[in-house]
N, C-alpha and C positions, 0 to 999 in steps of 0.2 A: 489560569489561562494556559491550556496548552500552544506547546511549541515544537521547532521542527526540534528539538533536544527532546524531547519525550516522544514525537516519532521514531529519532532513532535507537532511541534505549529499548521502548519495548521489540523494534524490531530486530534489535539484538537479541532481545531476548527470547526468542524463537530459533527450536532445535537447528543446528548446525549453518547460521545463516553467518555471512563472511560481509562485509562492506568493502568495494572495490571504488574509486575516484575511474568513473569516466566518463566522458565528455566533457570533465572538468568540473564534473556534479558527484557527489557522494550515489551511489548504487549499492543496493542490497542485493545480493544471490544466496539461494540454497541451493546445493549440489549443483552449482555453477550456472543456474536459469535464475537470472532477474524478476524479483518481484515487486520493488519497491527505486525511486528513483525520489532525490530532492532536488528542483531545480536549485538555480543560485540565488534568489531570491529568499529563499528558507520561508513564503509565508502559503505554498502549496506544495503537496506533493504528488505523484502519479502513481499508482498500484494498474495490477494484471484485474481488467474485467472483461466476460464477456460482450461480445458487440449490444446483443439484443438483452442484456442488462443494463449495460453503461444506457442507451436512450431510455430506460424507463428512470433509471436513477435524475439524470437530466431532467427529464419531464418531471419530478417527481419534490425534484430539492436544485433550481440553476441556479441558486447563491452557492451552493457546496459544489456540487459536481459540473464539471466540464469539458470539454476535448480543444484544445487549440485545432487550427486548421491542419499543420502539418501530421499531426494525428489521427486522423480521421477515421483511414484504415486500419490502423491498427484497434488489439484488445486492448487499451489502454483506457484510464479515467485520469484526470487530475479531481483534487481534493485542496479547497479552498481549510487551512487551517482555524483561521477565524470562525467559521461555519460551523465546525466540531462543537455538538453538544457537552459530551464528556470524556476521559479516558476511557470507558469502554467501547463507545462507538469506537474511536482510533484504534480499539485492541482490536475487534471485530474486524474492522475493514482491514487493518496488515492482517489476521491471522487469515482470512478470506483469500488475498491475494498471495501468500504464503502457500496457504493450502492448495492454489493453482499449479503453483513452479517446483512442490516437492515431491519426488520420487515418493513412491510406496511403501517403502521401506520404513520411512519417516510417518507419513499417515496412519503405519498397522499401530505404531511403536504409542503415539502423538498423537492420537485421537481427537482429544480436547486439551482446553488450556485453561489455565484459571482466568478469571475477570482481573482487570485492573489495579480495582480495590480501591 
């Protein structure tokens, strides 16, 4: 069964990502832009999606994906943990929202990533 301990291992383990405590929640940045967030709860967590991704995601899977109210506006998803097929989906979706918040630099270098395993 994955847990928010295996969200944040692999999102560790993506090139030069730093975990920072704010709001009083464990946060993920690369090159200092937020892509990963756990609330306190530990059994969801929120990644960087586009607006008119995040509703199809929504419409698509509303047991996994959803946006609380105060969210709205923002590119933001949450991700029900429970919901997670496997560790690759959870690679997938950090390395997606990773690939939003890093520099170019990081992209030419970091292409791809291996699967889970």
């Amino acid at each position: 069964m994955i847990d928010s301990a295996d969200v944040r291992r692999i999102a560790l383990s993506l090139p030069e990502t730093v975990e920072k405590i704010a709001w009083e929640m464990p946060t993920f940045r690369v090159a200092g832009k937020m892509f990963l967030t756990i609330p306190d709860d530990e059994t969801s967590f929120a990644v960087r999606c586009p607006v008119h991704e995040r509703q199809e995601l929504i419409a698509a899977e509303p047991r996994k994906f959803w946006v609380p109210p105060h969210e709205a506006g923002s590119a933001w998803v949450r991700v029900r943990i429970a919901e997670l097929e496997d560790m690759d989906e959870l690679r997938d979706i950090l390395v997606d929202s990773w690939k939003q918040a890093a520099p170019p630099r990081l992209l030419d270098v970091f292409p791809t990533f291996p699967t889970a395993g």
